[in-house]
Backbone bond lengths (Angstrom), bond angles and torsions (degrees), N, CA, C in turn:
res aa  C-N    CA-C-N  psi(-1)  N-CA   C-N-CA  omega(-1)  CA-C   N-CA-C  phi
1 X - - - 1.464 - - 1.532 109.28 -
2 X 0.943 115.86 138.29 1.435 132.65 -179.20 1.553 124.69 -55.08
3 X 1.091 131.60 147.40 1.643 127.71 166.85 1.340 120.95 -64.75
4 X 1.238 135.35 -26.92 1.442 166.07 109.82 1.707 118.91 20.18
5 X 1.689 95.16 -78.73 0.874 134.55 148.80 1.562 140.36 -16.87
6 X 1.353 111.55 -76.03 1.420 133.63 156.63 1.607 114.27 -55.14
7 X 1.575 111.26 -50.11 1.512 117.83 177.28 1.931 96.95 -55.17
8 X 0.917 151.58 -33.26 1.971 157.39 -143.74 0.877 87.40 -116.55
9 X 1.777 140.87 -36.66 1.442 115.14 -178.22 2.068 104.27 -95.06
10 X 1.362 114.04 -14.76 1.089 105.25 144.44 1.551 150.52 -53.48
11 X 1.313 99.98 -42.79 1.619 115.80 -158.00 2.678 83.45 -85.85
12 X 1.279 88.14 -42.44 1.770 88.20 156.03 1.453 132.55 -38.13
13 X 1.135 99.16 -59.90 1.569 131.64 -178.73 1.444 100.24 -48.37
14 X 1.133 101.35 -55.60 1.872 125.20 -154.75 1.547 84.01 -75.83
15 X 1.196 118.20 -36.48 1.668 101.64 -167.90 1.201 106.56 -86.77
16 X 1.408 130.18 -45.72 1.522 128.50 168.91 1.409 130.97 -50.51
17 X 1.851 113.20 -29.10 1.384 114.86 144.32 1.109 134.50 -42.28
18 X 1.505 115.47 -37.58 1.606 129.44 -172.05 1.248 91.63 -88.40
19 X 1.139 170.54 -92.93 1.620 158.84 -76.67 1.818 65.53 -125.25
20 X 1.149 145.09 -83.59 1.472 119.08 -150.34 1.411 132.38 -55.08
21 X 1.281 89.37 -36.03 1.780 96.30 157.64 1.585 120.76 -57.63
22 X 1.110 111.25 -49.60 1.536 116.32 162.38 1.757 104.91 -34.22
23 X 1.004 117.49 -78.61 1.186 141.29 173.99 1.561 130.26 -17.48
24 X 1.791 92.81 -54.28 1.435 113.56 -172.43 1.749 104.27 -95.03
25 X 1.280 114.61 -10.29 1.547 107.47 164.61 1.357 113.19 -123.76
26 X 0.933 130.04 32.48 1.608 126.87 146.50 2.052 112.49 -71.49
27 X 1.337 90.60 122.23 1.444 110.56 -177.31 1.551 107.72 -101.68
28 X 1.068 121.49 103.11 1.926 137.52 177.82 1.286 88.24 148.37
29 X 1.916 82.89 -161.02 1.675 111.60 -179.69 1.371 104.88 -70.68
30 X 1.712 107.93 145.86 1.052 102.75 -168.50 1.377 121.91 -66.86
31 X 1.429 114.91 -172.39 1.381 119.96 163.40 1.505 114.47 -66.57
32 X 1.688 118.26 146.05 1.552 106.20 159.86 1.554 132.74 -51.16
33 X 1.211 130.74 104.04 1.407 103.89 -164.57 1.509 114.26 -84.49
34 X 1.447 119.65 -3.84 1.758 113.47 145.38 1.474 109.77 -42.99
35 X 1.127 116.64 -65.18 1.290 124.11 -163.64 1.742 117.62 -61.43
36 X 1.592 107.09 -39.32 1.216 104.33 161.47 1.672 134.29 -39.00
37 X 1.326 84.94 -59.65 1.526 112.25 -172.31 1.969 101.10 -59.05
38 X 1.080 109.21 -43.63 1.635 120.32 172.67 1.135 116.28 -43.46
39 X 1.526 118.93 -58.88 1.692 150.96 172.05 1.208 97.83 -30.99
40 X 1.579 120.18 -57.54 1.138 125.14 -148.88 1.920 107.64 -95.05
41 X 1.647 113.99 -18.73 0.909 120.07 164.54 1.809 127.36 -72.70
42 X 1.402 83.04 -31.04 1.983 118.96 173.33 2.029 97.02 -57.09
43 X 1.131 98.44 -27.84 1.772 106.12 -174.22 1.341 108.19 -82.03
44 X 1.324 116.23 -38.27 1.422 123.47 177.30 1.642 122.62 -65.28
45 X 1.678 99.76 -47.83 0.961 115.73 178.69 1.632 95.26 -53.53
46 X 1.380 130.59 -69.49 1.393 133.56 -130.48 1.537 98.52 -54.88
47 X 1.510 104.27 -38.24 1.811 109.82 -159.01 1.550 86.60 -57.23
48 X 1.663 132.86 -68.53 1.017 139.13 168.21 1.780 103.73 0.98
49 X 0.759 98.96 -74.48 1.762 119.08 -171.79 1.419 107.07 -37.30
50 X 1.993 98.00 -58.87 1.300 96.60 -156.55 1.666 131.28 -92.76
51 X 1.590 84.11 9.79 1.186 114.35 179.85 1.524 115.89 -107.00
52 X 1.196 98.05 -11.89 1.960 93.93 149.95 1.224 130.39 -91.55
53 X 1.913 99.24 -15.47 1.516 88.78 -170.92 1.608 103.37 -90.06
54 X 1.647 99.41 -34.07 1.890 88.15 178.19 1.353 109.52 -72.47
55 X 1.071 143.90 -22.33 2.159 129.27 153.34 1.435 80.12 -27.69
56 X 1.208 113.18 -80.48 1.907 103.58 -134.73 1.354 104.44 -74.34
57 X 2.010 132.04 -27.77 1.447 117.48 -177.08 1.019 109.86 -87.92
58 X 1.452 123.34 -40.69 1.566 125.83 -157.65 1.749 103.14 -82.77
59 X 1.756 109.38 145.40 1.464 138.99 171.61 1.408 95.81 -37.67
60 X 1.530 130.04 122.70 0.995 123.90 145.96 1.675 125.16 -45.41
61 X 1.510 112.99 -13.03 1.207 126.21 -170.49 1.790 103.59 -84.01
62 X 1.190 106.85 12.84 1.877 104.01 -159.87 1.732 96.50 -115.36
63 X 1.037 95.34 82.67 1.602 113.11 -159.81 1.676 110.57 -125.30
64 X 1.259 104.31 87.56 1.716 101.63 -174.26 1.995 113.02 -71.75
65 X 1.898 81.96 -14.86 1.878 74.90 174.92 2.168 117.33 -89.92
66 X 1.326 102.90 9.47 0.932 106.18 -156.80 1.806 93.50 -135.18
67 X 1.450 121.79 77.28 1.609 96.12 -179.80 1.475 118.86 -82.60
68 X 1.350 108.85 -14.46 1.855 90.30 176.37 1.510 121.64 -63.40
69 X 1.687 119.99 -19.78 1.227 141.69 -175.03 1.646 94.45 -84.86
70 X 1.067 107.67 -23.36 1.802 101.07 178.79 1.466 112.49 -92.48
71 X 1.254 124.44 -45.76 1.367 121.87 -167.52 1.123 95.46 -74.88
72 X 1.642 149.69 -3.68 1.184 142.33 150.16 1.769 138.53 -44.31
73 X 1.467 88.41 -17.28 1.471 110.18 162.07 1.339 123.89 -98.99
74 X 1.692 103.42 124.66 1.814 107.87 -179.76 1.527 108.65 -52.36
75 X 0.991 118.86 161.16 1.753 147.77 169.37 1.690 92.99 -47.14
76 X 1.086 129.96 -74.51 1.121 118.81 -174.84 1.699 122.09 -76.09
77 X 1.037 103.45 14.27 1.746 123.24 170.80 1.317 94.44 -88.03
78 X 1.660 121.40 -77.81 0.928 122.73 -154.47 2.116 127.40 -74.66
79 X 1.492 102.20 -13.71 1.369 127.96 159.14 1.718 105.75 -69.32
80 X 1.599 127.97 -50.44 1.200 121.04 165.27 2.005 105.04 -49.79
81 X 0.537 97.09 -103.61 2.088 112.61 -176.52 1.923 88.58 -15.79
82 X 1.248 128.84 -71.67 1.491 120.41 -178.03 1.367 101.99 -26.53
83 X 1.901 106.72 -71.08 1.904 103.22 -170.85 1.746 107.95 -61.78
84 X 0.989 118.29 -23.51 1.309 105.77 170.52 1.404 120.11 -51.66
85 X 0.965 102.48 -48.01 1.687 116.84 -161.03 1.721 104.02 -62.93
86 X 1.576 92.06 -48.78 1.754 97.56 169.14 1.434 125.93 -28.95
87 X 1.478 94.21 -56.71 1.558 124.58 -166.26 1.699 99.72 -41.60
88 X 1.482 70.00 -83.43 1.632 83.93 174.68 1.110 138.43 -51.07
89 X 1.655 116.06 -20.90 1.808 115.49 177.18 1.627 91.13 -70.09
90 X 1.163 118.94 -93.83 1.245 144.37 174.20 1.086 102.00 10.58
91 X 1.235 116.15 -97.16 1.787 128.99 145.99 1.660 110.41 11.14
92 X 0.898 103.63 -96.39 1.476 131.40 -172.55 1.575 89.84 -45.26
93 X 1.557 136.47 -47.19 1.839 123.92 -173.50 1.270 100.09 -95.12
94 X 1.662 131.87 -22.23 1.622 98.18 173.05 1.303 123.20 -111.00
95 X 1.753 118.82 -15.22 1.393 134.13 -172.05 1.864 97.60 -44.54
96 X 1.208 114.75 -57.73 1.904 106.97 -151.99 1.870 87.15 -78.13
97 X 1.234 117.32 -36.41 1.446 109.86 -169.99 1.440 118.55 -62.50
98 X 1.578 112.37 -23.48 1.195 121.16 174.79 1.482 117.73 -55.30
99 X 1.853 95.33 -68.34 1.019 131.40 -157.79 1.904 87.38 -62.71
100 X 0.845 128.09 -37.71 1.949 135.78 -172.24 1.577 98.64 -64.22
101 X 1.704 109.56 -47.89 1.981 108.07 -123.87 2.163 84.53 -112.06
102 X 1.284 107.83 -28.80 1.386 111.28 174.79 1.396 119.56 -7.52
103 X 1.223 95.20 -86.56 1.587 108.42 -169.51 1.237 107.91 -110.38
104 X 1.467 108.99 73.98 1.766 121.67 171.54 0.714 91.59 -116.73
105 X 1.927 116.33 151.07 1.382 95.20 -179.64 1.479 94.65 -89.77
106 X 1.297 152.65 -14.55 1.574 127.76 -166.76 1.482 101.36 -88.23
107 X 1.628 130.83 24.81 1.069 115.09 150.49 1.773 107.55 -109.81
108 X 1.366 85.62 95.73 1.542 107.74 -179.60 2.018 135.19 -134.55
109 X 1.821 81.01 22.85 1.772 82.44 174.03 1.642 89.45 -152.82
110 X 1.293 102.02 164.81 0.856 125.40 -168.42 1.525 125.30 -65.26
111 X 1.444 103.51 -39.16 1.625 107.44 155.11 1.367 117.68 -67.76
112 X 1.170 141.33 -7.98 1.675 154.35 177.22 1.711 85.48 -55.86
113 X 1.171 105.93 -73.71 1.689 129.23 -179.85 2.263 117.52 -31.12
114 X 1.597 78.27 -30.32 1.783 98.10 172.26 1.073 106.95 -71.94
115 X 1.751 92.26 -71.63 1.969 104.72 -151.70 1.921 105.85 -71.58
116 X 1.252 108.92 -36.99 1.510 112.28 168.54 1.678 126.94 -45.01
117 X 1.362 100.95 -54.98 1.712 94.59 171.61 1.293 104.71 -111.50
118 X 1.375 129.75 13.32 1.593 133.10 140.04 1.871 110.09 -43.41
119 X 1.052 84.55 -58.23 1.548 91.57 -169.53 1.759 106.25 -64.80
120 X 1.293 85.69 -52.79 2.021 87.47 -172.06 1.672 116.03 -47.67
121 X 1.707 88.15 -45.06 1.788 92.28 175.35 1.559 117.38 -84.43
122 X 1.091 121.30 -0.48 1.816 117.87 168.52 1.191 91.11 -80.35
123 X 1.469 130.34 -58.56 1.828 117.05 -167.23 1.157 118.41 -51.39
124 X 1.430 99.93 -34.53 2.035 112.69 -173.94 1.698 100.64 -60.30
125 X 1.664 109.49 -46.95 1.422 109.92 -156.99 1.636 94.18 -80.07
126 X 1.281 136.99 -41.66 1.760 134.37 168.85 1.077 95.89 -39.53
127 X 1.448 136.14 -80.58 1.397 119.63 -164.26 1.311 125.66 -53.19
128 X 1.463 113.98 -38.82 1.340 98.37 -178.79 1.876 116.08 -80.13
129 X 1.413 90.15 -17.48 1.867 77.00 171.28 1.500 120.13 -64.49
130 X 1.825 110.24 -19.97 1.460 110.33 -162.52 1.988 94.59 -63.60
131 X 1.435 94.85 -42.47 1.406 111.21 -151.54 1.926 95.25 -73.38
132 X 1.251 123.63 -12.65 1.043 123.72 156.88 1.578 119.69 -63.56
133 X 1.274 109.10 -56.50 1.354 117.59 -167.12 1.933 103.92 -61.16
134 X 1.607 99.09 -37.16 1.618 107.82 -172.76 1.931 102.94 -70.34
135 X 1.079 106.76 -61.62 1.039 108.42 156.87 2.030 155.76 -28.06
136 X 1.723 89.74 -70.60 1.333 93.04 -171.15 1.842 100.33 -112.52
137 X 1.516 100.97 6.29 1.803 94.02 176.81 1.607 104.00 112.89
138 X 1.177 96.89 163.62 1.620 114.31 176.75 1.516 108.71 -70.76
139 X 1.321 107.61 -46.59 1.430 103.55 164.90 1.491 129.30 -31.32
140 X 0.997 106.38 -60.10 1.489 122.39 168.54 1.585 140.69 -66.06
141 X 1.676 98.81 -6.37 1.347 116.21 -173.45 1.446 95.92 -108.16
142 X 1.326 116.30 -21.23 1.825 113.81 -168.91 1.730 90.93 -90.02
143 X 1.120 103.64 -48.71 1.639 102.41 174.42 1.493 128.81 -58.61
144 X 1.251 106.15 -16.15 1.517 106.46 158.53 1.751 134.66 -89.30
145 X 1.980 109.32 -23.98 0.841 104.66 160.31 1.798 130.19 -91.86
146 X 1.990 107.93 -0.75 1.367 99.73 156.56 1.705 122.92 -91.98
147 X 1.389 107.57 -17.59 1.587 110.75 171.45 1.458 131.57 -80.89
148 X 1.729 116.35 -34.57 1.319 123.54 -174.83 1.407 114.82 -149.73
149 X 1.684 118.58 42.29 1.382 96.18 -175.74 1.206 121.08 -60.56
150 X 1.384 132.13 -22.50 1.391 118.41 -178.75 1.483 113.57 -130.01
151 X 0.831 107.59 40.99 1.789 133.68 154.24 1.728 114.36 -39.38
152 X 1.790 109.27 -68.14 1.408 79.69 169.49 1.406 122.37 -102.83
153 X 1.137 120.05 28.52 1.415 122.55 171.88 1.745 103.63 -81.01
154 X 1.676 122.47 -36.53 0.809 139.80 -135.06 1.811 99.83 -93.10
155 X 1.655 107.62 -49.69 1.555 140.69 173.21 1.839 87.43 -57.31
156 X 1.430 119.73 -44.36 1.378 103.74 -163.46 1.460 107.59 -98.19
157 X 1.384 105.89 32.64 1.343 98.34 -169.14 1.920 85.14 -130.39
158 X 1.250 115.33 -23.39 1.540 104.20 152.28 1.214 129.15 -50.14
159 X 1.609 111.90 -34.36 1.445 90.53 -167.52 1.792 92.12 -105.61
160 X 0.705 122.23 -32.16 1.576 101.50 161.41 1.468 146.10 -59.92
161 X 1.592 104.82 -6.71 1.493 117.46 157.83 1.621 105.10 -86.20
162 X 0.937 113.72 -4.38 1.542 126.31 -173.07 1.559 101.30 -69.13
163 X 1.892 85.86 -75.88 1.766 113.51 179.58 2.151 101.99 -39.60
164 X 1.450 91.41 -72.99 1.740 85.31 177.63 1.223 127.95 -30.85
165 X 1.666 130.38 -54.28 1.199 104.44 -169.70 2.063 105.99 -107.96
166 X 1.340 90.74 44.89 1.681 111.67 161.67 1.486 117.00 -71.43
167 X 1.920 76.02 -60.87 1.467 109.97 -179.58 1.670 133.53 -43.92
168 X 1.510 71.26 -44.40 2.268 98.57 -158.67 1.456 100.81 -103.12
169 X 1.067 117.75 -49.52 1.665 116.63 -175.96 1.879 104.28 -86.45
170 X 1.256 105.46 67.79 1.531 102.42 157.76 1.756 133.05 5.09
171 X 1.109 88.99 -66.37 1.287 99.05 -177.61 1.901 125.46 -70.97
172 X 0.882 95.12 -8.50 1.693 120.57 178.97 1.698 99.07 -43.65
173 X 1.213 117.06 165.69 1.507 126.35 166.31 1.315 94.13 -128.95
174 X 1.504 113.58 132.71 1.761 146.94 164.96 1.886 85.50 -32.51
175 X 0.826 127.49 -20.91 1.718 124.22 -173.97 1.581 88.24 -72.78
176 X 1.181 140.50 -74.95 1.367 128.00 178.23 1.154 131.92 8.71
177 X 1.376 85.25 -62.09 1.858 107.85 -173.42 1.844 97.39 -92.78
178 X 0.707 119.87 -28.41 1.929 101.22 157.42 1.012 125.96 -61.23
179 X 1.856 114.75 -39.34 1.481 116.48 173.92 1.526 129.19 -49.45
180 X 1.491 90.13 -55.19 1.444 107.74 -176.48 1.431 98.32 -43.05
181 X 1.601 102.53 -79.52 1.593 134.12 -176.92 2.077 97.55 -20.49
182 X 1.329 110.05 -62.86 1.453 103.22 -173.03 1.758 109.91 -77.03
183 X 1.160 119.18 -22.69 1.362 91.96 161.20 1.005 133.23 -68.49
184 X 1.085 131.65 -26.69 1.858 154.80 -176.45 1.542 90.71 -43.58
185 X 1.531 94.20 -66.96 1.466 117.25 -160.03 1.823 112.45 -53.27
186 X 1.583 97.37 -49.49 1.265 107.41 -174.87 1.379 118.54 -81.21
187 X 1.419 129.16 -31.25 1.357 136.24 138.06 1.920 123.29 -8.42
188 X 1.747 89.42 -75.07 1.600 112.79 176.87 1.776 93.60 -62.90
189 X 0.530 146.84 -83.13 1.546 159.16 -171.91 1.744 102.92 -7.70
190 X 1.413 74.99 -63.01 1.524 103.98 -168.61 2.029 119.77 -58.94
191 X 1.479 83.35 -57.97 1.478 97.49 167.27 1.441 133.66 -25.61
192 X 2.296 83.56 -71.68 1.983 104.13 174.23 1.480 97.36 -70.73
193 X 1.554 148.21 -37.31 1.000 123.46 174.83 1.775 134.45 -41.52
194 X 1.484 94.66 -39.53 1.961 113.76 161.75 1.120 107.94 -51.05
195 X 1.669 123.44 -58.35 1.149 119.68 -162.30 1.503 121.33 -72.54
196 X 1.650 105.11 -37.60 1.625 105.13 176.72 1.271 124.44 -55.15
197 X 1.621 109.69 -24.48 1.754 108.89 -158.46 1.404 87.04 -113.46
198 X 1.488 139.88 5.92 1.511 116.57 133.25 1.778 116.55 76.38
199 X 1.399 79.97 0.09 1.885 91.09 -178.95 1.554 93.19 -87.37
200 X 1.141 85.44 169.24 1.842 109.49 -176.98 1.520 110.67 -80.50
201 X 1.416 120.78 -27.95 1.210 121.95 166.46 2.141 115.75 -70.30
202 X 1.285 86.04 -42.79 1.262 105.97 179.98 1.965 116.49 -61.51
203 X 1.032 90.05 -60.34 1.417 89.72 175.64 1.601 105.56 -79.67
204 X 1.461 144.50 -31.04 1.209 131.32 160.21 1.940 118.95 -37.15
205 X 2.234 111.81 -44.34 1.014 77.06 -178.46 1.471 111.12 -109.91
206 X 1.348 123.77 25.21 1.582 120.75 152.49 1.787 114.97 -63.18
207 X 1.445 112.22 -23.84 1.499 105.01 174.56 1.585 105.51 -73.94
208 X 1.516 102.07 -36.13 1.932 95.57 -177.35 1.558 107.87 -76.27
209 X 1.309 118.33 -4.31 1.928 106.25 175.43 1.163 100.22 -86.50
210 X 1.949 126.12 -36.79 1.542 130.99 -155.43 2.045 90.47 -77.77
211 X 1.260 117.94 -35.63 1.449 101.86 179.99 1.578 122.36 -72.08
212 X 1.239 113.08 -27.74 1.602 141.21 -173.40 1.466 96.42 -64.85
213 X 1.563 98.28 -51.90 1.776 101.46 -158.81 1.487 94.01 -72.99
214 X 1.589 126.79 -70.08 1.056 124.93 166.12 1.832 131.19 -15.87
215 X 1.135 89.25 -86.19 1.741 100.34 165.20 1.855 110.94 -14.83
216 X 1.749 106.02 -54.33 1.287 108.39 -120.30 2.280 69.22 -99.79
217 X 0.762 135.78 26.98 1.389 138.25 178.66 1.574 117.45 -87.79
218 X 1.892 99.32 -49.04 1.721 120.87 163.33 0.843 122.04 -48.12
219 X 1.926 113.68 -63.94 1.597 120.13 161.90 1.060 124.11 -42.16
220 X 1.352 127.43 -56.96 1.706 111.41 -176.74 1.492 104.84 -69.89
221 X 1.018 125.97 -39.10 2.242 115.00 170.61 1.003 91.33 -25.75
222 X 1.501 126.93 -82.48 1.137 143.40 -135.01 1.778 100.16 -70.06
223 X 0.729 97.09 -65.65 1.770 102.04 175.99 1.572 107.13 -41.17
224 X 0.996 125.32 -39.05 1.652 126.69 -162.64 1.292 101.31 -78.46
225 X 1.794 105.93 -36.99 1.148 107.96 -165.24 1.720 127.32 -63.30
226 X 1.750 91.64 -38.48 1.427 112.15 173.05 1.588 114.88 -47.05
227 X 1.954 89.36 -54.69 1.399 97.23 -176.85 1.775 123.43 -49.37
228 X 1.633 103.69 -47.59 1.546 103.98 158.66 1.441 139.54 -12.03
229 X 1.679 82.77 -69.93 1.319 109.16 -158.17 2.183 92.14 -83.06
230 X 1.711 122.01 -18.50 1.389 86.94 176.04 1.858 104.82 -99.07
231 X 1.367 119.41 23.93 1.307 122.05 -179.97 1.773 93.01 -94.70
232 X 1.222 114.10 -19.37 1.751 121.23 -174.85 1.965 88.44 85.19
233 X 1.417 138.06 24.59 1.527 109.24 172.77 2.065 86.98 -107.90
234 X 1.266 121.32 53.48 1.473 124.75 -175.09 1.646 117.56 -169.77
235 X 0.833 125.71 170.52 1.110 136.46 153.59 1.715 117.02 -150.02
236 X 1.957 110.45 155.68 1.068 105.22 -164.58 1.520 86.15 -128.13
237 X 1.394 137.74 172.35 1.407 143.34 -129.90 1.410 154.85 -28.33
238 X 1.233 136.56 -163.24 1.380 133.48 -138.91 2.073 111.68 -65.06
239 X 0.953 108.77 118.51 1.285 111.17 -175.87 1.821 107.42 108.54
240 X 0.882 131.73 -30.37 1.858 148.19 -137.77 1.858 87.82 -81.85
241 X 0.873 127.13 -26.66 1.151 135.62 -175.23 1.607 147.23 -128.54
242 X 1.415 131.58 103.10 1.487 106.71 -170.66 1.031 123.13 -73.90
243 X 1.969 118.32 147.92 1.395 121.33 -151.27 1.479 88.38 -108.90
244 X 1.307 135.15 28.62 1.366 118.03 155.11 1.688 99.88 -124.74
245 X 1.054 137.91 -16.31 1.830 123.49 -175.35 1.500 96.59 -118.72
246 X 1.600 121.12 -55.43 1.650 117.20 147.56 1.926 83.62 133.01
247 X 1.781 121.95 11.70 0.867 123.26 175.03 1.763 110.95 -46.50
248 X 1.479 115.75 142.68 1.210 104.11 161.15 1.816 135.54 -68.65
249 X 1.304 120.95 136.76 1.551 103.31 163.38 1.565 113.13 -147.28
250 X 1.236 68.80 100.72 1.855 92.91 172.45 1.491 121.84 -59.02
251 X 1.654 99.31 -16.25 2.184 89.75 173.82 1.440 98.11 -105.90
252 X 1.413 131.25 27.17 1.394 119.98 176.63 1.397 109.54 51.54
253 X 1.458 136.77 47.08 0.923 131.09 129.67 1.908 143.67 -20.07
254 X 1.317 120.50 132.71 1.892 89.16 -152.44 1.464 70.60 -92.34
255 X 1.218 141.54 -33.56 1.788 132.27 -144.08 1.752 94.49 -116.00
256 X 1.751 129.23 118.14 1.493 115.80 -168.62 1.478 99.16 -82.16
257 X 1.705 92.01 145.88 1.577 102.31 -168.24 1.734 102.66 -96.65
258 X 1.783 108.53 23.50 1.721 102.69 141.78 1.535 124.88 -82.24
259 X 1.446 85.00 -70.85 1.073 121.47 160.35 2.084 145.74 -15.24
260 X 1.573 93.54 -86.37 1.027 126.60 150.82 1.564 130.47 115.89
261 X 2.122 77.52 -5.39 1.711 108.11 176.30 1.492 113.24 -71.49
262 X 1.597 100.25 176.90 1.292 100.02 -177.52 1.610 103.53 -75.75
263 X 1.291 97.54 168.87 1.947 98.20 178.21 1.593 115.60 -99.66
């Protein structure tokens, strides 16, 4: 078996870790698992997407296998085509999921907003690491699962904590969901901009966005989760919840009185 090889059933691995963890700490009713499974098809689709639209927007000159064909583009060429690219990833993993998962009602907490375009953007980011590794080398496939495995799971999980508390917190302004939405964008932008220009400054601070972005995926779980659990659509520790329907039980019940399983 190939070196290749092992790196694709890694950069896999790495993604199926992430969506189960998602999974295994969500506190309420569970997730839809139609809908899960969709999310994750919604991921497939997007690359689809975003890979027609950069053929037709992006510089044929934006060529990471080719740098003399790259450094052929000015600084402000190649900062345009980076935010492009944003546009369009982003775009392309949360636009149809939105437009689908909105007004369901079991997307109704705030971690929904995680694990939903959690999932869409881990599938997006597996595939495109495979197509890295097939593509631009092993080099490039090991460097994506020690620098960013969940990079775009992570970007798509901004703007879907965004969308959630659009949704749930009433009082919110539609600006929310731009915020999120433009950091995503400007984040990703920002990142491949480090990486294209290959300078030492440049790629120094695409490693400080890939830890930030990364990092910052746990924190908001965790944050949403609290939030959940003080709206009462959550609960937060050991026992507080059943781990097969995801009912709450606040007297530590051992058998859930939805349910009927053990807790």
């Amino acid at each position: 078996m190939s070196i290749a090889l092992y790196i694709i059933f890694a950069q896999i691995a790495v993604g199926w870790w992430f969506i189960q963890y998602l999974l295994a700490h969500q506190r309420g009713p569970k997730a839809s698992k139609r809908m899960l499974w969709f999310a994750g098809v919604l991921g497939i689709v997007a690359v689809a997407i975003a890979f027609g639209f950069e053929w037709l927007a992006l510089s044929p000159k934006l060529d990471p296998s080719n740098p003399k064909l790259l450094h052929q583009l000015s600084t402000l060429q190649l900062a345009f085509n980076c935010l492009l690219i944003g546009v369009i990833e982003e775009l392309a993993k949360a636009l149809p999921l939105t437009l689908f998962i909105y007004k369901k009602r079991y997307f109704n907490k705030l971690t929904d907003g995680i694990i939903y375009y959690g999932i869409a953007g881990m599938v997006f980011g597996v595939i495109e690491s495979v197509g890295y590794t097939l593509s631009l080398g092993i080099g490039a496939g090991i460097a994506k699962i020690i620098t960013g495995p969940f990079t775009h799971a992570s970007l798509s999980v901004l703007i879907g904590y965004s969308v959630a508390r659009y949704k749930l917190q009433r009082k919110r302004s539609f600006w929310t969901i731009v915020i999120g939405l433009a950091a995503a964008i400007g984040l990703h932008g920002l990142y491949d901009f480090g990486l294209f220009t290959a300078t030492g400054w440049g790629l120094l601070s695409s490693m400080i966005i890939t830890v930030v972005i990364n990092g910052s995926v746990f924190v908001l779980f965790a944050k949403a989760r609290r939030i959940d659990a003080a709206r009462g659509l959550g609960t937060i520790g050991n026992n507080l919840y059943c781990r097969s329907c995801g009912w709450p039980n606040p007297k530590h019940f051992m058998f859930c009185v939805q349910c009927g399983k053990r807790t």
